[in-house]
NULUM-202990 format. One line per field, with one value per residue (C-alpha): x, y, z. Coordinates in steps of 0.2 Angstrom, whole numbers, always signed. Layout:
<recs>
x: (X ...)
y: (Y ...)
z: (Z ...)
</recs>
This chain:
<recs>
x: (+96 +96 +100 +106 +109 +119 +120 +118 +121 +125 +130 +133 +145 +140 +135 +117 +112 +100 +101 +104 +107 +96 +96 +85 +86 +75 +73 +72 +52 +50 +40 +46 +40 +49 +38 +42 +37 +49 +69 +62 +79 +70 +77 +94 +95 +87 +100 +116 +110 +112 +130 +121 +124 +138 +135 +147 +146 +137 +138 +127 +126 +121 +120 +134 +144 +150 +144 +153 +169 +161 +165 +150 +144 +145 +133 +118 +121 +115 +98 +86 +81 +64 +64 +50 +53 +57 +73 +71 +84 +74 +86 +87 +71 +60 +70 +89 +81 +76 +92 +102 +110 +110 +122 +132 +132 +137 +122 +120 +110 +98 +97 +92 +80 +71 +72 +63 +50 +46 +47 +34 +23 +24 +22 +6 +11 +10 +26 +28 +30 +50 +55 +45 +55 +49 +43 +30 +22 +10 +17 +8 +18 +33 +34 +28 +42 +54 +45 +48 +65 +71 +69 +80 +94 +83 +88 +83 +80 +73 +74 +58 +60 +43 +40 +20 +21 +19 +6 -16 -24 -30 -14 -6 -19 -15 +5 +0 -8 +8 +20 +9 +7 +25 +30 +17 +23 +42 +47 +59 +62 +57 +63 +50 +48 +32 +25 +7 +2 -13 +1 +12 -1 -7 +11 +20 +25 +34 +34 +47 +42 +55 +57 +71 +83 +79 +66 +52 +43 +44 +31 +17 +5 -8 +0 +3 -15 -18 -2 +4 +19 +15 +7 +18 +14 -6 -6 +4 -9 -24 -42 -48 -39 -48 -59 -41 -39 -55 -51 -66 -67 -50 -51 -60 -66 -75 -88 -89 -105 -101 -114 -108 -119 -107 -105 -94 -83 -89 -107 -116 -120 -139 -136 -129 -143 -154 -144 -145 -164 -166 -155 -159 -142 -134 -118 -110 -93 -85 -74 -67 -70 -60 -69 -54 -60 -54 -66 -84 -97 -107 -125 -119 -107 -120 -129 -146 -145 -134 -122 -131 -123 -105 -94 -95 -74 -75 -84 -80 -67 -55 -47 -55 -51 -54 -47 -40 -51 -35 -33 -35 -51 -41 -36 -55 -59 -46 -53 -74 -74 -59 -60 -81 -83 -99 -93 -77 -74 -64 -52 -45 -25 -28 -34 -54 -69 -77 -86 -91 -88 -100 -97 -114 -108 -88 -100 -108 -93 -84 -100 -98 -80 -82 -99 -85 -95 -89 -74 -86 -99 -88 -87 -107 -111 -98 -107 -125 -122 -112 -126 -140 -129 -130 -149 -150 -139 -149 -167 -161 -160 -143 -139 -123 -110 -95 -96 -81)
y: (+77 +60 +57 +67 +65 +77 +80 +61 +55 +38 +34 +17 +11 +19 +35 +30 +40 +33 +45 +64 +78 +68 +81 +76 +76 +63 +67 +52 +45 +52 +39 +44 +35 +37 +36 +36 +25 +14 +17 +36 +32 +28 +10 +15 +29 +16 +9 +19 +22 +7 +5 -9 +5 +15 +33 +40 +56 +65 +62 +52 +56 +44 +55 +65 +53 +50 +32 +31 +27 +16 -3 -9 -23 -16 -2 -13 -21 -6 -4 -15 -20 -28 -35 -38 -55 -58 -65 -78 -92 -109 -124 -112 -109 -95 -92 -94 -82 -70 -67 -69 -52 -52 -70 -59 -44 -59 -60 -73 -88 -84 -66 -72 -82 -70 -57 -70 -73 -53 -52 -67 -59 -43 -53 -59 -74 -91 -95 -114 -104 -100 -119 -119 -118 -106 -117 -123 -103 -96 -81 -68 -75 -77 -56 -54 -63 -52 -36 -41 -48 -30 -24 -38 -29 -14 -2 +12 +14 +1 +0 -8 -8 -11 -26 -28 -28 -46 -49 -52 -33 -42 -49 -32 -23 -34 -30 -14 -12 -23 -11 +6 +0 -5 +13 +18 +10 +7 +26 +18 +28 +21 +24 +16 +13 +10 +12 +12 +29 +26 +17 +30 +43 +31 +27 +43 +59 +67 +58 +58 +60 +56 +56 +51 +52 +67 +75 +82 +87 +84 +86 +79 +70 +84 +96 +85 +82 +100 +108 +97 +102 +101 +89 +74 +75 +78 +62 +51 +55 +54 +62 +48 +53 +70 +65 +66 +84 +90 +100 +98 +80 +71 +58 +43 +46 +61 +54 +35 +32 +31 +15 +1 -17 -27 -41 -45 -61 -71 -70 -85 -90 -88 -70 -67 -72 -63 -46 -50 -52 -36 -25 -33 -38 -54 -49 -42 -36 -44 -34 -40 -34 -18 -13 -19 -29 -44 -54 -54 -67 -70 -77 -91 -96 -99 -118 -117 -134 -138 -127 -111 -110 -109 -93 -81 -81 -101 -100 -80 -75 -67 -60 -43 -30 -13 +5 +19 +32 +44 +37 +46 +46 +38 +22 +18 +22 +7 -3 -4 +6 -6 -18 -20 -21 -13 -6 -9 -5 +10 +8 +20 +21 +7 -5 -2 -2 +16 +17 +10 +17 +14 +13 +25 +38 +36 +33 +51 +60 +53 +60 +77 +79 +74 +85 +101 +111 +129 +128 +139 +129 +112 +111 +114 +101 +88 +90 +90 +73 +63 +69 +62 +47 +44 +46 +34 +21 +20 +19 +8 -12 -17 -34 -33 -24 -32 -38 -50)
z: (+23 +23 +3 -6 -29 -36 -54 -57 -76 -82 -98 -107 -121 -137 -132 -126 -110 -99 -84 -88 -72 -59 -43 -29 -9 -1 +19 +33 +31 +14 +2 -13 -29 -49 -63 -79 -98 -102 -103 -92 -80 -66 -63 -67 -56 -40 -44 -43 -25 -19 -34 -43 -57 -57 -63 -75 -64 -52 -32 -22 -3 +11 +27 +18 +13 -5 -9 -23 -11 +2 -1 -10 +0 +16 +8 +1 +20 +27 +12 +10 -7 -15 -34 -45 -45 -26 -24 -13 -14 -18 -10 +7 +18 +23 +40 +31 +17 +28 +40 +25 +29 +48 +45 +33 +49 +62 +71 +82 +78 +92 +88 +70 +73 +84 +70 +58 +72 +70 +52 +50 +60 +52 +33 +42 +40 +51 +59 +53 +35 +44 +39 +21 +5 -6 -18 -6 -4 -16 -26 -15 +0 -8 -12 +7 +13 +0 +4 +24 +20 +15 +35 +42 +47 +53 +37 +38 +17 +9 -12 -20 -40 -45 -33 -37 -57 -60 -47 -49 -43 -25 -23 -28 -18 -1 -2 -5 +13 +18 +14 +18 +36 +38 +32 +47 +60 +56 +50 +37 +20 +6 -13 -25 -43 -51 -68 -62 -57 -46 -36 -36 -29 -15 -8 -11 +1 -17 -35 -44 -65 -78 -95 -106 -93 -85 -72 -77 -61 -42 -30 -19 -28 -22 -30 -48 -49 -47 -55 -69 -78 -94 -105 -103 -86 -88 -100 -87 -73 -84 -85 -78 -60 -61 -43 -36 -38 -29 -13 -4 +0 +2 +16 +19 +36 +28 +20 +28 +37 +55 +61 +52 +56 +65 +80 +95 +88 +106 +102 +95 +78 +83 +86 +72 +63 +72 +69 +52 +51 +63 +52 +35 +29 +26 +32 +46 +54 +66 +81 +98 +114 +111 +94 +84 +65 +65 +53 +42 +45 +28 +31 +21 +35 +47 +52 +58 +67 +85 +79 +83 +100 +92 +94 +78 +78 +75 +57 +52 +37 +45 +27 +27 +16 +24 +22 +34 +40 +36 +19 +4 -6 -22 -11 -9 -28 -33 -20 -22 -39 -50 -40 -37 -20 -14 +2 +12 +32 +38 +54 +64 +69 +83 +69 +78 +66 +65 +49 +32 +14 +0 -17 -22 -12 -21 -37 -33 -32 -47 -58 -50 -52 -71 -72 -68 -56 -54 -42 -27 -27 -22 -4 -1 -15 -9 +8 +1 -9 +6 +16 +4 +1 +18 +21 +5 +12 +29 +22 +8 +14 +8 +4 +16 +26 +14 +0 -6)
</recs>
């Protein structure tokens, strides 16, 4: 067990308690996310783990180890920690804010800066942005940088207290895909609060629900949607989020069409246009010779005159927003449903494009799911609708393969 909270209770001058018998062990990987209203405890409990918050009593475990008795510097050295309002220090750069800590662990200046080289990349971030101020990065950047910061000394368990709250939902959405692909590839554990459910449900491996200090239900989000505790619980997920319960249907790759309209970024802009024209769009993917996405050419891009001849990867948008074809059906409903794109691009694990999901098929299955067919008959209809969907996206010209 990697953590391990034990009877946690913490209670403040006056008598007012804010955390009341908080037991919980989180495994190494785990993506656990606390969700509560207002004043629920889930902050404050973040908190003590990291001894920002001393509990009144209770244990807290770090690879057995009592935290509570380790020097509290030398612990938050060893988590990582993301803020709502990111923390960076304004009169030092990007590179100085991020090796703050490994300085603080003795790294070498070399070692540093080759760590910041990393993380920048990994922000997707230009490297010139190293010797910027903050000041001089939009606010979206500014919470990449933080959310990136949080891995410099390699932790293993990084601490985000509601990091995305303040920011626009495409923003929001874009750090979102930041941090779920971090948590992919880097292994970390992550321990996450959040007021917004629908986040909650798309980060999470177990949710954490609180209420006035205490827990009210632990599990997978799977298992909330189809279990709730009781009505506390059912009101904080919402009826909305009844698509999210359906068995039959629960990944993307399940009910993407599987031929999206795309083009090699080498070909010419004169191509392009004639793929367009041939397939009736007036936009098209754009992969590299090993299938990978790496842009969209909108018709709108193109010049009919001497610049015909020019490669597609010179005048393409190479800001795409796309979904896994392992993601859950719920991440593509906030996507092209909340936030009105008409179809979005699925990739596989090596980032190459192998499908397309349309809003009319997701449009489908929400009706279905709030038209309450009997429970038997689920799995044949899912399959019927995506199937139809499918034969109505193909005869049906559509304007384009993305829309922005």
């Amino acid at each position: 067990m990697l953590i391990s909270l034990q009877h946690l209770r913490k209670e403040y001058a006056g008598g007012k308690v804010a955390v009341e018998d908080v037991s919980l062990d989180i495994d190494a990987g785990d993506f656990v996310c606390f969700i509560g209203t207002s004043g629920s405890g889930k902050t404050t409990t973040l908190r003590m783990i990291n001894r920002m918050i001393n509990p009144t009593s209770g244990k807290i475990l770090l690879n057995d180890q009592d935290v509570t008795k380790m020097d509290p510097d030398k612990l938050r050295r060893q988590l990582g920690y993301v803020i709502q309002n990111v923390g960076l220090m304004p009169h030092m750069t990007i590179r100085d804010n991020i090796t703050l800590v490994p300085k603080l662990l003795k790294w070498s200046k070399d070692k540093r800066d080759e760590r910041a080289n990393q993380l920048i990349k990994l922000a997707q971030l230009p490297a010139e942005f190293l010797d910027r101020y903050p000041s001089e990065l939009s606010g979206g950047q500014q919470q990449r940088i933080g959310v990136v910061r949080a891995f410099a000394a390699n932790q293993d368990i990084i601490l985000m207290d509601e990091p995305f709250g303040a920011l626009d939902p495409i923003t929001r959405e874009s750090l979102q895909d930041l941090v779920l692909d971090l948590q992919k590839r880097l292994g970390k554990t992550f321990i996450f609060v959040t007021h917004d459910m629908d986040e909650a449900l798309r980060f999470a491996t177990k949710i954490v629900i609180m209420s006035h200090g205490q827990v009210v239900q632990v599990d997978t989000p799977d298992n909330i949607l189809k279990h709730p505790k009781n009505d506390f619980v059912k009101h904080l997920i919402g009826e909305d989020r009844l698509i999210q319960a359906r068995p039959s249907v629960t990944t993307v790759g399940q009910i993407m069409l599987k031929s999206p309209i795309s083009i090699n970024e080498n070909e010419s802009l004169h191509t392009a246009l004639e793929t367009m024209h041939q397939k009736r769009v007036d936009t098209l993917l754009v992969t590299d010779d090993d299938g990978h996405l790496v842009g969209v050419l909108d018709i709108q891009q193109l010049d009919l005159g001497y610049q015909r001849k020019r490669p597609v990867s010179e005048v393409m948008n190479r800001d795409v927003y796309f979904v896994h074809e392992s993601s859950v059906i719920r991440d593509s409903v906030n996507r092209i449903l909340k936030l009105g794109y008409r179809n979005i691009p699925v990739i596989n694990a090596e980032g190459k494009l192998v499908g397309i999901v349309t809003r009319a098929t997701l449009v489908d299955m929400v009706y279905d799911a709030l038209w309450g067919q009997d429970e038997g008959e689920e799995d044949t209809h899912a399959a019927s609708a995506v199937q139809a969907q499918q034969k109505r996206d193909i005869s049906v010209p559509k304007k384009g393969a993305l829309d922005d």
